[in-house]
Each structure stands twice: as C-alpha cells, then as structure tokens.
N, C-alpha and C positions, 0 to 999 in steps of 0.2 A: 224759514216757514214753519208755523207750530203746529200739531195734530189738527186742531179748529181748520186750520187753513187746509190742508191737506185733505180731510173728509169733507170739506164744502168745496172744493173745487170736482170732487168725484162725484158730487151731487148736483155739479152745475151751478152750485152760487155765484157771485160775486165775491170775489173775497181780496180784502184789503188791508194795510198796514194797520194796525193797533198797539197800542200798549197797555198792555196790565202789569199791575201789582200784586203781587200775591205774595203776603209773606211765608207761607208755607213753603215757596222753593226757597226760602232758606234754611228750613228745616232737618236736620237730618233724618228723623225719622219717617216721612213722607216720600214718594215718586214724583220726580219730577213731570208735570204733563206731556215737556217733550224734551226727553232726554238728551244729552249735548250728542252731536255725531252722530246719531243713529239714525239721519234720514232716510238713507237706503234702506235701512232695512223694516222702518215704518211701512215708505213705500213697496215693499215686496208682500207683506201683511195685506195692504189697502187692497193690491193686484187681485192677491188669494181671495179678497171678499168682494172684487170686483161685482158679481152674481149681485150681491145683496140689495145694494147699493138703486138695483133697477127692482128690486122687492122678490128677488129669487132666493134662494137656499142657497149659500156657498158651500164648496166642500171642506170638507174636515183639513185640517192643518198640523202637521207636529212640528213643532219647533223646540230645536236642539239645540244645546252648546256647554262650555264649561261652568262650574260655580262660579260664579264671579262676573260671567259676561255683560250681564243685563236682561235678562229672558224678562225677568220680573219686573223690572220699572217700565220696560217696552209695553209689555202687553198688559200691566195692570192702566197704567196711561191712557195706553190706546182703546182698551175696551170703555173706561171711565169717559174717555171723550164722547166713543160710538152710542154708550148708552142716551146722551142725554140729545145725538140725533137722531133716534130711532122714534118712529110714528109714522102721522100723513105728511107724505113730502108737498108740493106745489104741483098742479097740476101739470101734465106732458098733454102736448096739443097732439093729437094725432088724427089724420083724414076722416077719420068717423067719430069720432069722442074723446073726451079729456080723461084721462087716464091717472091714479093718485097712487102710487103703489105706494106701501107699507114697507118699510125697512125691519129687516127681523130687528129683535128685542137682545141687544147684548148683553152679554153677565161673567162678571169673572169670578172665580171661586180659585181660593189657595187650598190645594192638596192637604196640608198639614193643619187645618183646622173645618176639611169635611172630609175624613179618613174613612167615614163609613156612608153605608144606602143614606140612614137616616139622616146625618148630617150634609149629605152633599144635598138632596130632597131639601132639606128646610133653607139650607144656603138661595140656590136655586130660587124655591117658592117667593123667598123676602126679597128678592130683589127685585121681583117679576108681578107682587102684588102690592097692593095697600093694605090690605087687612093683617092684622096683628098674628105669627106663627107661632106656635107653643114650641115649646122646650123640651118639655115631658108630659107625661099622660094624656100622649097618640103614639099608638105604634107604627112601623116604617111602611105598613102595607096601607094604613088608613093616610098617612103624610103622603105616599107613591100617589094611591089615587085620588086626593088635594091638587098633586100638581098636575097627574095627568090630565083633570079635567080645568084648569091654568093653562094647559100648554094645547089644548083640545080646542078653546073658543078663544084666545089668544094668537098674536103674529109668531111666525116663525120664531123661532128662538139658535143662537149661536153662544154654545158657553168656553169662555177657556177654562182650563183646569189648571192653575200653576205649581208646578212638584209633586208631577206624577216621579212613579219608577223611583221613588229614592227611597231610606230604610225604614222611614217609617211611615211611609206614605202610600196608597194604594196604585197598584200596578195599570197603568194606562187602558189595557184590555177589558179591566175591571169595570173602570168606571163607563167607559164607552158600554159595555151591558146593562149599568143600571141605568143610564141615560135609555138608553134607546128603548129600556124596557115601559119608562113612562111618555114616550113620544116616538113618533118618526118624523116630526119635520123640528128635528133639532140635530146642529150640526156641533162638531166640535174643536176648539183648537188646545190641543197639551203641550206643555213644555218638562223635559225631560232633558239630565243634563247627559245622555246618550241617546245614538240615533236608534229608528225604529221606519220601517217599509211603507211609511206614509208620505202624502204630497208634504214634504220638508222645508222650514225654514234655517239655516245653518246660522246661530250665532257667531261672530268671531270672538276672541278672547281681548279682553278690553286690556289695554295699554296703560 
C-alpha cells in the first residue's frame, strides 16, 4: 500500500490498485514517495495526525533515530503526499448539515537550508503561498509579519522541520519559538537524530 493509499483511506476514500511510473524512483537523488518497509512507521505518523485529517490541529511530533535510518525520506514523502491532500475535503452528512472540514496545510522544511528566523519564514511563506518571496531587501521582522498574516486568514498549518539538534543546524527549542511566534494554530513535527520529551516517533536503524 503507498502513502496515496494510506492518506485516502484516513480520509475515507475509496481506494484502489494502481500503477504508476515514475522515473524518479529510480533516481538516486530523490525520496522515494513510499519508502521500501517503512509502513509501520508511515502508519504511526498518519495515527499522530489522526486530529487533522477530521480538520483539527494535531499535536506536535518528534521523531528520532540514527543517521542513516530514514527520518528523511519518511517524512519528506509523507509530507509531499499530505500536502497535495490538504483543502475541502467531501462533505460529512451529519443530522443537522453537511459539514466540509479543511485539512491543515502541510510543509516540510530541511533544517540545514532554513538555519535561521529569516530563512525558515521565507521556506514556510513559499510553500503556503502563490505569490513570488524575495530573497533580500525585507527584513525578518517585515517577512515574520508576511506570514503571520498567511497563517492568520489561512488553514491550520503543520510543518516538519528535518535536522533539527545537529551542528550546524538550529536547536529544535529554537525553531518551535520562531514558529509559534508567527502563529498558534501551527503545529510541528522535527526530526532529530536524538530523543527529546516530546509525543515520539522512534526510528529503527535501517538494515
């Protein structure tokens, strides 16, 4: 079963055998959309965002394991697939009215190329908007309040951050501040190849 399959049955589709071609899983430089073996632990991810899926906030996630595991094709994957079912879902019939919830807006962002406010801000913004982001000449505080008012008249938002905690990467605590400083209804998932006092996902070390 592939990520597609796996997020539309959480959402109540129909879902059935297919086959695609895509020459980029033979790439080496690219993630696979669903990694060989890792369905468990897709499925423990889908659980943790259970919430969403019915248009609620999930809670924040860390997911741990060694260099090498897979932290990063899991969740760059699975966010890539989430993003493109995020909108109005189909309507829910319920005794008084039909009901359309909104799935938050997923976004993944790698640590080592949004190291600071300003770059995780513009990371963020471009994924979440259409409109073209500058580069330079705007500072972090006028790009902050870009997004906060993006994430202000905008759905929920869930970002992961991949390589938090490493040397040259900022510190998980870090970024969880400047998030939260341009929102509160964004949640977060990081991966970190050490654990940390959050609801945990445990990578195993790949074989």
């Amino acid at each position: 079963m592939n990520i597609d399959d796996r997020i539309e049955r959480r959402l109540g589709y129909e879902t059935g055998t297919s086959v695609l071609a895509d020459p980029e899983a033979l790439s080496p430089v690219v993630h696979t959309d669903s990694p060989m073996g890792r369905g468990p632990v897709i499925e423990q991810l889908l659980d943790a965002f259970e919430s969403a899926f019915s248009g609620s906030l999930p809670p924040s996630v860390y997911v741990y394991g060694p260099t090498g595991s897979g932290k990063s094709a899991i969740v760059s994957g699975l966010f890539e697939r989430l993003a493109t079912h995020s909108g109005p879902r189909r309507a829910i019939q319920t005794s008084t009215r039909a009901v359309q919830p909104t799935i938050p807006s997923f976004v993944y962002v790698d640590a080592r190329t949004a190291s600071t406010r300003f770059r995780l801000y513009r990371a963020v913004l471009s994924a979440i908007t259409d409109e073209p982001v500058p580069d330079h000449g705007i500072g972090t505080d006028e790009l902050a309040e870009t997004l906060r008012d993006a994430v202000r008249t905008g759905p929920d938002l869930v970002v992961a951050i991949d390589h938090t905690n490493e040397p040259e990467t900022p510190q998980a605590t870090a970024l969880v501040e400047w998030l939260t400083d341009v929102g509160r209804n964004i949640c977060m998932l990081y991966t970190s190849p050490s654990p940390r006092d959050k609801q945990k996902t445990r990578m195993p070390a790949s074989s």
